[in-house]
N, C-alpha and C positions, 0 to 999 in steps of 0.2 A: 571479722564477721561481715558475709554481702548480705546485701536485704535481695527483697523478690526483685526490686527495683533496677538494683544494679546489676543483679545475673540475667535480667530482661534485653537490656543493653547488651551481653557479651552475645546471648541468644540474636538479636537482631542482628549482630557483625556477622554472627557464622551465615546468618540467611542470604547475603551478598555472597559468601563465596559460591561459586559453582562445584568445587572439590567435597565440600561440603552439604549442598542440596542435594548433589546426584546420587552419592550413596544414602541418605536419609529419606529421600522421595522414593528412588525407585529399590528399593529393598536392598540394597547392596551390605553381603556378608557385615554381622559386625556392626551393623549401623545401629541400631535399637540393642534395649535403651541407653540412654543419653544419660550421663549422671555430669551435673554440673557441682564441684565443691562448694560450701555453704562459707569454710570455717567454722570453727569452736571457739566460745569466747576462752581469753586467757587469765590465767589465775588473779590479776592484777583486777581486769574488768570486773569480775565477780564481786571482789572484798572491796573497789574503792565506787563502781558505778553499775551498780544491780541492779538499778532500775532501768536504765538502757540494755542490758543484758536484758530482761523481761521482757521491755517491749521489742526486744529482738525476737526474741520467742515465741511472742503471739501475733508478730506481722507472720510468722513461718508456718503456726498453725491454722492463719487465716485463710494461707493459700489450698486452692481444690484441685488446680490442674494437675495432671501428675500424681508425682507422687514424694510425700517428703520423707527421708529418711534418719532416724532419730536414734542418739545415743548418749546413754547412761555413764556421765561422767564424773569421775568424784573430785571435789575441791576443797582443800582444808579450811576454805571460810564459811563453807557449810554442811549440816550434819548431815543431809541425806546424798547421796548421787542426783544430779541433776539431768535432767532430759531436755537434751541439747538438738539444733537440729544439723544434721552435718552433711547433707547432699538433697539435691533437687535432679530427682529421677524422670523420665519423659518417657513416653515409652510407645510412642506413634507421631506423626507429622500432624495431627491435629493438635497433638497437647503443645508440640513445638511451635506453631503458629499463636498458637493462642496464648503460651507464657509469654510470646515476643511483643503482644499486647501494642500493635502498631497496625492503622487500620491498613495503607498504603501495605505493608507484609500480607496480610489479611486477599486483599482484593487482587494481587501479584498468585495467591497462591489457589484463590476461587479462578481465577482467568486459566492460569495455569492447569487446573482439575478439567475442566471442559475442552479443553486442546487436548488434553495427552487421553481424555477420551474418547475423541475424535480422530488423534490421530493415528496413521500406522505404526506397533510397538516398537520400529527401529529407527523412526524420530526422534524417541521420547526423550533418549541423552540427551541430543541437542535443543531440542525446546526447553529441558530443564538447565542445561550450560549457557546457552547464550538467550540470557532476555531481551537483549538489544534488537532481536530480530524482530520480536513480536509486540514489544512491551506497547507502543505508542500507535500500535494499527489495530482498526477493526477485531472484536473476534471473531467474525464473518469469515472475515478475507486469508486471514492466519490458517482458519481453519478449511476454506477451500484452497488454499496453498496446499497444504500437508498434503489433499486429497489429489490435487493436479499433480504434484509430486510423485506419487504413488502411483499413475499412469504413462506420465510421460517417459519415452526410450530415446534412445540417440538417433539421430533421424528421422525421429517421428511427424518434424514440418515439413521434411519433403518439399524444402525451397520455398514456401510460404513465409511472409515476415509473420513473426509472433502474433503482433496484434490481430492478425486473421483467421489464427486457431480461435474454433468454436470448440469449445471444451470445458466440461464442467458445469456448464451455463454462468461461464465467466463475463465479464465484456474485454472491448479491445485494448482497454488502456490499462487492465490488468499485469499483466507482466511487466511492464515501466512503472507501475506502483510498488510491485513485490520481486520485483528482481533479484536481491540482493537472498532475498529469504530464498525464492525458487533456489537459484541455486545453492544455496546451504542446504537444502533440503536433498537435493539431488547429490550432491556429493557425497550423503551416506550412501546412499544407493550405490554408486562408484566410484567410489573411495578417493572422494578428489579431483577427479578429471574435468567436470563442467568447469571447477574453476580454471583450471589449467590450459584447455583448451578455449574457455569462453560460453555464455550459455547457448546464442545463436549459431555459433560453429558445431556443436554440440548436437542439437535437436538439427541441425539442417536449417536451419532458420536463416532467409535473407535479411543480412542485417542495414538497419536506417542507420545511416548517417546520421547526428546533428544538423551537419551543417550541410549536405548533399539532398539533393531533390531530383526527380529524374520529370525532365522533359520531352514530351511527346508531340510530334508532328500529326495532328489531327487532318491537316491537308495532304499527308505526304510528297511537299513539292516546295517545302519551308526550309527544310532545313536538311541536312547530307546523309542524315540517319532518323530514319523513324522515332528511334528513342535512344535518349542519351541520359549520363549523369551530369549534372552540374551545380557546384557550387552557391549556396546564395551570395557568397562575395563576389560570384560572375553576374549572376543576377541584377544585382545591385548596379551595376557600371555599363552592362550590356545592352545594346539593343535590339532586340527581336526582331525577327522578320513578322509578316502577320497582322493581320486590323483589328484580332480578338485574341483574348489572351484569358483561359479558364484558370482559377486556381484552385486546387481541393487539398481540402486537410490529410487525407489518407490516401496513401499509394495502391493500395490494396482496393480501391475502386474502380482502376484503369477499366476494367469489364463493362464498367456501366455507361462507359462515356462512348458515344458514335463517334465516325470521321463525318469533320465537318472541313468545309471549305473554309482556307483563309484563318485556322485556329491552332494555337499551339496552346494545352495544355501544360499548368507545372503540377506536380500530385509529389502527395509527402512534403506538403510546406509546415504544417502543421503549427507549434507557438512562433517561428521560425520567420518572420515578416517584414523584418527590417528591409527586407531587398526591395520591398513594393514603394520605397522613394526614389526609385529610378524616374529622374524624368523625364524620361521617352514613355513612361507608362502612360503618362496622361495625355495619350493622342491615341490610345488603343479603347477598346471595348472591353470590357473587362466584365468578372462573371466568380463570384466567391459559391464554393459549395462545400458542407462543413459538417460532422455531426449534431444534429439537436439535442446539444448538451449544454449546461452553463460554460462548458471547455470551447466550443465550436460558437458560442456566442462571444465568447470572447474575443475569441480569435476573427469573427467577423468582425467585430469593434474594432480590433486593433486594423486589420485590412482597407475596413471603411476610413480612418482616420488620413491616409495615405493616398486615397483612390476615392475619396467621396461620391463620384457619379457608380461605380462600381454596383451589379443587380445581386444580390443573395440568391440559391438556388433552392429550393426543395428545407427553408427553415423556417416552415412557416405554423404557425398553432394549430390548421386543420390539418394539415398532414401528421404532424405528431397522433394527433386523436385518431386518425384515421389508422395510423399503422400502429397505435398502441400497444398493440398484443406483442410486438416485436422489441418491446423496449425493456432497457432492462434498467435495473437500480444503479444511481452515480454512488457510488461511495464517497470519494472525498469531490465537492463539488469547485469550481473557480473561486468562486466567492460569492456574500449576499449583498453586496453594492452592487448593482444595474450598472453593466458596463457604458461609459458616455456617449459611445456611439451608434446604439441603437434604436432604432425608430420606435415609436413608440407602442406598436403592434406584437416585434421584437423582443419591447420589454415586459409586455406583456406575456408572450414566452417565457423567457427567460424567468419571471415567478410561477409562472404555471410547476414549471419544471423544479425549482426548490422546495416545492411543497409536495412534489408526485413520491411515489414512494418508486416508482419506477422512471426514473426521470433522464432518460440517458436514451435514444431513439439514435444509432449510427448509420453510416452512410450505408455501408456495406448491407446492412439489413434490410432494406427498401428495395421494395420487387425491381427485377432490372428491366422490365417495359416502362415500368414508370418512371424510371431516373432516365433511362434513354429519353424518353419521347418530352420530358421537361426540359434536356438541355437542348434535346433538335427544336422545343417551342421558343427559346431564348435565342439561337441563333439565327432560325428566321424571323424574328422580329427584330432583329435587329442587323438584317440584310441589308447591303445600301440596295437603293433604288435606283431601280435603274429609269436611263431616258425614255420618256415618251410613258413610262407607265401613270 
């Protein structure tokens, strides 16, 4: 004989399987209802322990979900037929959740309802097969996935890196968040291939290196090609031509940056910073520009640590306020420790922004007169002077 107890437990095993959920969640032939076997007590139990026999009985008719099913059985120890309970019937995925009496099932299965509401009906297998995709992210972000999903074609970046698609009203560091999902998602759509070929080969998307940065010749007269790729482990060991040396988080900003005299920018250096202990650096001018994020705070911290004299560009509290309208929400933020290296104006930033609901202000979004004419104000101020002046 099981109690409601123990059939709760088989109930909660089946909910882990996904062979299991997907025909029960999404209607699949045959799925409903569920009868789980109770047992009957045996002739022995009756004549030598009745009492536990009863209160087997009245745990079965205590239970409301579902539904129990009951049968008249006769036993020589007693005169009448007894009404026994001999299955535990289900007969929809609410009753199923609810006998599995585990809140952790419960909130798996509320999360779940709102996604496959959201999303397009030929997700719905996979968001009900693989919880790993979505189980520990936003349900925000899950569910502007599904929806990016649902738009994006093959070629649709058109030689743009990912993080530079405006889409959805995404931000840039969305697809390095949900990578793994995008493409799971897109691979319904065709049948496989984003993985096969890769997601950036796929959409046309130029893809970032790790460990590659692409260096520009802002003077055009530095170095043998306007722009090149290179290594941060060349970085690291190299010495530049050049008196000023810009560094910015995002590649995807080269538009914004003028030619300056005497200046090689690196763009796409992003968490990526260890190269800035070269030290031939510390006899250049140096110049960090980042987005006003606790991400780009950080990464100014770590840059400052290495480069101490080093100016910050365009990360400052009035310009957040100022271009506000342009900012969007951090999801998952750096952290809420104050990175060590921040000025104290900086750290003030940097709570501004944990507390904003839209806290996240990128590079890319800042009008490009403005970012122009800040870095042309940074490198004439810090022109040398010349004789006689």
């Amino acid at each position: 004989m099981k109690t409601p107890a123990e059939i709760s437990v088989k109930l909660r095993s089946q909910w882990t399987r996904a062979d299991k959920r997907e025909p029960r969640l999404l209607g699949g032939a045959g799925a409903w209802p569920v009868a789980e076997a109770i047992g009957l007590p045996k002739p022995i139990q009756i004549s030598t322990n009745l009492d536990a026999v009863k209160r087997h009985i009245q745990q079965w008719r205590n239970v409301t979900i579902g539904e129990v099913n009951w049968r008249e059985v006769s036993y020589r120890a007693t005169a009448e037929p007894v009404s026994v309970p001999e299955s535990w019937q289900l007969n929809k995925p609410t009753e199923w959740i609810a006998a599995c009496a585990d809140n952790t099932i419960y909130a798996e299965f509320q999360q779940l309802g709102v996604l496959v509401e959201n999303a397009d009906k030929c997700f719905h297998p996979l968001l009900v097969r693989r919880f790993s995709l979505w189980r520990e992210k936003p349900q925000q972000e899950v569910v502007q996935s599904c929806r990016l999903a649902s738009i994006l074609k093959p070629g649709c970046a058109e030689g743009k890196p990912l993080r530079a698609l405006s889409l959805n009203g995404i931000d840039t560091k969305f697809f390095e968040r949900n990578a793994t999902l995008i493409t799971a998602l897109l691979d319904v759509r065709y049948d496989g291939e984003v993985s096969r070929l890769g997601l950036e080969p796929f959409l046309n998307a130029h893809v970032d290196g790790d460990h590659w940065v692409l260096l520009v010749d802002l003077d055009g007269s530095l170095l043998p090609f306007k722009k090149q790729r290179i290594t941060t482990d060349e970085l690291g060991t190299t010495t530049l031509p050049g008196r000023r040396l810009l560094i910015v988080e995002n590649e995807s900003c080269l538009h914004h940056i003028p030619l300056l005299k005497d200046t090689l920018v690196v763009l796409g250096a992003g968490f990526d910073l260890g190269w800035t202990t070269n030290p031939s650096l510390q006899n250049k001018v140096i110049a960090y520009w980042g987005d006003i994020d606790t991400w780009g705070l950080n990464y100014l911290s770590a840059a400052r640590a290495n480069l101490p004299a080093l100016t910050p560009l365009m990360m400052r509290k009035e310009i957040y306020f100022r271009y506000q309208n342009s900012a969007v929400a951090e999801p998952v933020v750096a952290g809420t420790d104050i990175p060590s290296k921040l000025t104290h104006a900086e750290a003030v930033l940097y709570h501004v922004l944990l507390n904003s609901r839209n806290g996240r202000l990128e590079q890319e979004f800042l009008p490009l007169e403005f970012s122009t004419n800040e870095i042309s104000h940074w490198a004439e101020e810090t022109a040398p002077v010349r004789s006689g002046d």
